[in-house]
C-alpha positions in Angstrom: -31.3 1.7 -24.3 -28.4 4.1 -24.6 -25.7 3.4 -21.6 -25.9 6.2 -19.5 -22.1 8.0 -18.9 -21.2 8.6 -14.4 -21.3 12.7 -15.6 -24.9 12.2 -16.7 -26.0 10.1 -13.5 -24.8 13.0 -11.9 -27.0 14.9 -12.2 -29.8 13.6 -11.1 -31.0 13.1 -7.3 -33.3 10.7 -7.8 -32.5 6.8 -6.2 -30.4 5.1 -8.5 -31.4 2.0 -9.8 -29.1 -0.9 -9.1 -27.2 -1.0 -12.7 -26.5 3.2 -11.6 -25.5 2.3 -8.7 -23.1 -0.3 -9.6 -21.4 2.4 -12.6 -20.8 4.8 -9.9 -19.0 2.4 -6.6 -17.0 0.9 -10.3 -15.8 4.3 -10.4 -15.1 4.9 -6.5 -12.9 1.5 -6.3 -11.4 1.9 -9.5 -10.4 6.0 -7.7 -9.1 3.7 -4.7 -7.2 1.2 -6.9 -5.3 4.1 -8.9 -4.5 6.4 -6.4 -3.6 3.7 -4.0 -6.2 5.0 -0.9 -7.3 3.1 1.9 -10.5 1.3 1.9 -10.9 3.1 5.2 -11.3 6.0 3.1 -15.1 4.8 2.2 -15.8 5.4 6.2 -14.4 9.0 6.2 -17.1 11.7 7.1 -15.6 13.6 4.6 -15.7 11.5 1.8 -19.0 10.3 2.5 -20.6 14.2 2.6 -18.5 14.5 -0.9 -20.1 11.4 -2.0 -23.7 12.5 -1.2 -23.8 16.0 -2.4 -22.4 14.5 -5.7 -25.3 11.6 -5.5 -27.9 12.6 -3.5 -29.8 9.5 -4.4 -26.9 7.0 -3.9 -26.2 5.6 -0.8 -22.2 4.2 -0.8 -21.5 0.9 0.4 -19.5 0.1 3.3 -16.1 -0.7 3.7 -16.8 -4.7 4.0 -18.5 -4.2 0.7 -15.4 -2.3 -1.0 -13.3 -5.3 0.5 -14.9 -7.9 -1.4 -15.2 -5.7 -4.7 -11.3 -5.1 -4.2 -10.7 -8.9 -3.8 -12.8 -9.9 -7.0 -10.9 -7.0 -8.9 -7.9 -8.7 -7.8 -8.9 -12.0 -8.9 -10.1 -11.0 -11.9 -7.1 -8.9 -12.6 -4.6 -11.8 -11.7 -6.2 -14.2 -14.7 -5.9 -11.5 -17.2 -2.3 -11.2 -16.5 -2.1 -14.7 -16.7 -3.6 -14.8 -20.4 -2.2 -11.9 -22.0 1.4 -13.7 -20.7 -0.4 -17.2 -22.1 -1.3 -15.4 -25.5 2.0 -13.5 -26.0 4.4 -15.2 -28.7 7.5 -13.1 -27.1 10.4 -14.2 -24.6 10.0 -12.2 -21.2 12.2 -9.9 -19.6 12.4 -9.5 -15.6 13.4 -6.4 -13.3 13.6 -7.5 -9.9 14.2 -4.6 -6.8 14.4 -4.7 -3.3 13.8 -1.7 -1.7 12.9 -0.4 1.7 9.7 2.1 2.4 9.8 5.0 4.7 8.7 2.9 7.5 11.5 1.0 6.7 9.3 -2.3 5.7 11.2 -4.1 2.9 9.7 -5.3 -0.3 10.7 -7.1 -3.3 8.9 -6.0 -6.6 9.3 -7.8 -9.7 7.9 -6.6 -13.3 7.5 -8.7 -16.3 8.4 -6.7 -19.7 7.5 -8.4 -23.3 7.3 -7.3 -26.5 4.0 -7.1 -28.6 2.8 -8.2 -32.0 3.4 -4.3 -32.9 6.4 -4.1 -31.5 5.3 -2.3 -28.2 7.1 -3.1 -25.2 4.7 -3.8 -22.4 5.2 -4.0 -18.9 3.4 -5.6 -15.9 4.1 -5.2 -12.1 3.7 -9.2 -11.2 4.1 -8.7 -7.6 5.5 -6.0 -4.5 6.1 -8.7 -2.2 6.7 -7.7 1.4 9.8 -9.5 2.9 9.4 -10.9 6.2 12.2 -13.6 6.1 16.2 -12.8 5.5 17.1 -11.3 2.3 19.5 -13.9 1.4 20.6 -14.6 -2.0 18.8 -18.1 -1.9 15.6 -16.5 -0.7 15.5 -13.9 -3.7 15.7 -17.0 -5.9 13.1 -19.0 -4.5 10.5 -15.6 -4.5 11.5 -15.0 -7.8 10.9 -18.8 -9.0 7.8 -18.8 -6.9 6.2 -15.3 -8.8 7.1 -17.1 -12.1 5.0 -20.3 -11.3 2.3 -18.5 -9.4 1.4 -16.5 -13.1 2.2 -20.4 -14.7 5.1 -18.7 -16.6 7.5 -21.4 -18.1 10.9 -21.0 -16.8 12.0 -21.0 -20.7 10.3 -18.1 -21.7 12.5 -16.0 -19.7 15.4 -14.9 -21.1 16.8 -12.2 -18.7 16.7 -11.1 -15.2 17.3 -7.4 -14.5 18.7 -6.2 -11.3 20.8 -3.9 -8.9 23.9 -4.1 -7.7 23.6 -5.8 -4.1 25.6 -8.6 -3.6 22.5 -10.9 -2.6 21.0 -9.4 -5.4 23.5 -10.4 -8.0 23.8 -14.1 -6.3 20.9 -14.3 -6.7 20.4 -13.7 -9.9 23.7 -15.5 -11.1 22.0 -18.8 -9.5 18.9 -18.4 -11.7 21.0 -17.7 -14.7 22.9 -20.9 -13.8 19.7 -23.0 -13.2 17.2 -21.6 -16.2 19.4 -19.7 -18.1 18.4 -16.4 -17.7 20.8 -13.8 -18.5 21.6 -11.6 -15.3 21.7 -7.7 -16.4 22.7 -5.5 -13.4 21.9 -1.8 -13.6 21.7 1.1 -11.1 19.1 3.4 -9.8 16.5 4.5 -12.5 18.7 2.2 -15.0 16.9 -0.4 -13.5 14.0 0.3 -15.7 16.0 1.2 -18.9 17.6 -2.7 -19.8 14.7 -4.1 -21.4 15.5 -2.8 -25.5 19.0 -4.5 -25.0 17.7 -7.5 -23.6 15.4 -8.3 -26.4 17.9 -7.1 -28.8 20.5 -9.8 -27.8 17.2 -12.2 -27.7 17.1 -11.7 -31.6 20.2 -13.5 -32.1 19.2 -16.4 -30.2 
């Protein structure tokens, strides 16, 4: 039978059978995922009145439910990260940040950049860790070290670690490039983001 598109179960109000239903709450967590919303958001009267005049005949889960879709999504998510990192024949690139939200919580987020059989870079958020312990220089190591092993990422495939200019930042960064040989690049601002091409150009020569 034909795979029927979420426009077309639209419109109809009749009960959805269970492969429907599944197509659309796909769609509703993957809505939560990208724009970052609250599972909370699956409880709202609002949302839910949306929801039903939408799909009259589909009855949305509850927010325990969404919570163990989200958790499976994350799972599976984490091993595909893992393999296309496996599969991929080029040396990695880091950009690590430390940065502070509005509600002045501070978090460490650290990206993996590679380059692809076609020549494509490709990037991949590996973690926004929140940062509950001192921000020393030995600290910022150890959570980079530990994201690296977490995503089984040999500590030789790395060949540079991108960063700011904070002085734990940097000591940090000139520890791991004295341990695993990564080469520390410090940028600034939205140059953060910009170091990868040179990276992989000095990688060439190695």
């Amino acid at each position: 039978a034909k795979q029927q598109t979420l426009s077309s179960l639209l419109l109809s109000s009749k009960s959805r059978t269970p492969q429907q239903a599944a197509v659309i709450t796909d769609s509703i967590l993957n809505m939560l995922v990208t724009d970052i919303r609250p599972l909370s958001m699956v409880e709202d009267y609002g949302c839910i009145a949306m929801v039903h005049t939408l799909n009259p005949g589909y009855t949305l889960p509850s927010r325990t439910h969404f919570t163990k879709l989200m958790e499976r999504k994350y799972v599976d998510t984490f091993q595909k990260i893992k393999t296309v990192i496996k599969l991929t024949s080029s040396k990695l690139a880091l950009t690590a940040d430390v940065w502070t939200s509005v509600a002045t919580e501070a978090y460490l987020g650290i990206t993996c950049h590679y380059i692809t059989e076609d020549w494509e870079m490709q990037s991949i958020c590996l973690t926004t860790k929140p940062l509950q312990d001192r921000h020393t220089a030995s600290n910022i190591a150890e959570w980079l070290e530990e994201a690296v092993t977490r995503f089984e990422i040999p500590l030789n495939k790395i060949i540079a670690l991108m960063h700011d200019n904070g002085a734990n930042v940097v000591a940090a960064a000139n520890t791991l490039e004295e341990k695993h040989g990564w080469s520390s690049c410090q940028l600034y601002g939205p140059y953060l983001t910009t170091c990868d091409q040179l990276c992989f150009e000095e990688s060439s020569d190695r």
